[in-house]
SETILO-195540 format. One record per residue: residue in one letter; x, y, z of N, C-alpha, C, O in turn. Coordinates in steps of 0.02 Angstrom, whole numbers, plus 50000, padded with zeros to 5 digits. Layout:
aXYZXYZXYZXYZ ...
//
This chain:
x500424994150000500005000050000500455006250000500885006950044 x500365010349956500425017849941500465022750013500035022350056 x500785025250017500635031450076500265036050066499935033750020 x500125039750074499905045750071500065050750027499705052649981 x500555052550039501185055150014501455053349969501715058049940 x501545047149937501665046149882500915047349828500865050149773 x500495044449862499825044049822499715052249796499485053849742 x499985057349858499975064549829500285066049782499965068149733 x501015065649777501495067349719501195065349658501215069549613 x500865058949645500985054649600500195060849571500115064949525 x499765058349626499085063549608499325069849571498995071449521 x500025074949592499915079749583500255081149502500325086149467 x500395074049495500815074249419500455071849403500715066549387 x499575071149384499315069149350498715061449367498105060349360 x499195058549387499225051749395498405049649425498345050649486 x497835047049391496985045849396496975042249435496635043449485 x497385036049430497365029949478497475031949548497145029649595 x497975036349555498435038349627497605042649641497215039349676 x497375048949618496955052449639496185046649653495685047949686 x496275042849632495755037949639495655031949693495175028549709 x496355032149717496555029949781496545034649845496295032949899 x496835040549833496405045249887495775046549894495595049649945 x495405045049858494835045949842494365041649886493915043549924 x494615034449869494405028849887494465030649988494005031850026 x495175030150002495305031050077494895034850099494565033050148 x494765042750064494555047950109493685047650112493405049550163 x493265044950050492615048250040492295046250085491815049550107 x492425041750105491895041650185491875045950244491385047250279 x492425047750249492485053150317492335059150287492025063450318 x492615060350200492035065850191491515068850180491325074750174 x491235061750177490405061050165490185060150234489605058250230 x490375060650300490215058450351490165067250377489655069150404 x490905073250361490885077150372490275081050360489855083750397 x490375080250272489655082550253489155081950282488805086450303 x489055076150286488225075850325488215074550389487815070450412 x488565077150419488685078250490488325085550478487725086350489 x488805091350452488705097550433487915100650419487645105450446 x487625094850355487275098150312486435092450327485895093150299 x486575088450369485875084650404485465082750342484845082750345 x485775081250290485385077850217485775072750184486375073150171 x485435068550173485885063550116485805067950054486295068450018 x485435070150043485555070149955486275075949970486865075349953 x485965081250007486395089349998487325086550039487835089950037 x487265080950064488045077450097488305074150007488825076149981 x487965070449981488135068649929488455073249865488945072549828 x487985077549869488015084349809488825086849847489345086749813 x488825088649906489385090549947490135088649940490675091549943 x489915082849929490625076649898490635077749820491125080249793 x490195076349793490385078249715490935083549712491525082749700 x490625088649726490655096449710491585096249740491995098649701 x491845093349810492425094849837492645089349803493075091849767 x492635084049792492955077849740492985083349674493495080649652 x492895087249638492655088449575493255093249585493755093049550 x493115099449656493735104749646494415100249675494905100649639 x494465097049721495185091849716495415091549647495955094049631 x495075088749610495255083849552495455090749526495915091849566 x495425096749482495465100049470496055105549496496435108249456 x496075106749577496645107549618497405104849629497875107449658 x497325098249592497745094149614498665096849616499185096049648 x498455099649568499205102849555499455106349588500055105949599 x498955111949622499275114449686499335108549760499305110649818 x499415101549743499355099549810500045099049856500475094949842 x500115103549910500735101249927500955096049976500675093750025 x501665094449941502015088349955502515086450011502865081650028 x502345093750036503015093650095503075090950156503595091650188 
//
């Protein structure tokens, strides 16, 4: 298994699979945040899209340090 940290670098050069593995680890706790927050399934769901969508998009600024 991947670290973290590697899964970032690799994410931030591009790499779908690596971003798809963070993905995998994190979406539960941030679908948990969400609808902790926002007391809806649908609007916790929409919640995750939307921050999965600007990640994916962000990635390049992710830092590695």
């Amino acid at each position: 298994m991947k670290s973290d940290h590697d899964l970032v670098v690799a994410a931030r050069a591009g790499d779908e699979q690596a971003f798809g593995e963070i993905y995998d680890r994190y979406t539960d706790r941030v679908f948990g945040l969400c609808f902790t927050v926002l007391r809806d399934r649908a609007e916790a769901e929409d919640a995750l899209r939307d921050a999965s969508s600007r990640a994916r998009w962000a990635r390049s600024t992710y830092c590695v340090d």
